[in-house]
N, C-alpha and C positions, 0 to 999 in steps of 0.2 A: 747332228744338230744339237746345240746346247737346248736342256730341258727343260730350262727357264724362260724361253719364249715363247711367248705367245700367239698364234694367227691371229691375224683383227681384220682383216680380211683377204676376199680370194676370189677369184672369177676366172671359172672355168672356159676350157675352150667352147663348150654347148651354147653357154653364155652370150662367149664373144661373137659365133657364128649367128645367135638369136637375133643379136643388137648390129649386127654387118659390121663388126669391126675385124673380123675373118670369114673368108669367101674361101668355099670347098671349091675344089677345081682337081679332084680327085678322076674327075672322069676327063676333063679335058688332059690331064696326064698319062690316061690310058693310052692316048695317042700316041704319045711319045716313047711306047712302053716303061713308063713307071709302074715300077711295083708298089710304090709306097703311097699313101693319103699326102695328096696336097691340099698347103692353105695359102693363101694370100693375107697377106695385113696392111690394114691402111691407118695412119694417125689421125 
């Protein structure tokens, strides 16, 4: 990343889950045997 830019802003996934704009569904993937964190996103 060039070292002259700036962040002005950023919002975390914590964030996005805080405010429901990502739904954990980490445990309904256990189901399915996923190993990994799911999320869901909705606009």
């Amino acid at each position: 990343m060039d070292q002259d830019w700036n962040i002005i802003f950023s919002y975390t996934r914590k964030q996005a889950i805080e405010d429901g704009v990502l739904i954990d569904v980490t445990e309904q993937g256990r189901g399915i045997n996923s190993d990994c964190k799911l999320f869901l996103g909705f606009p």
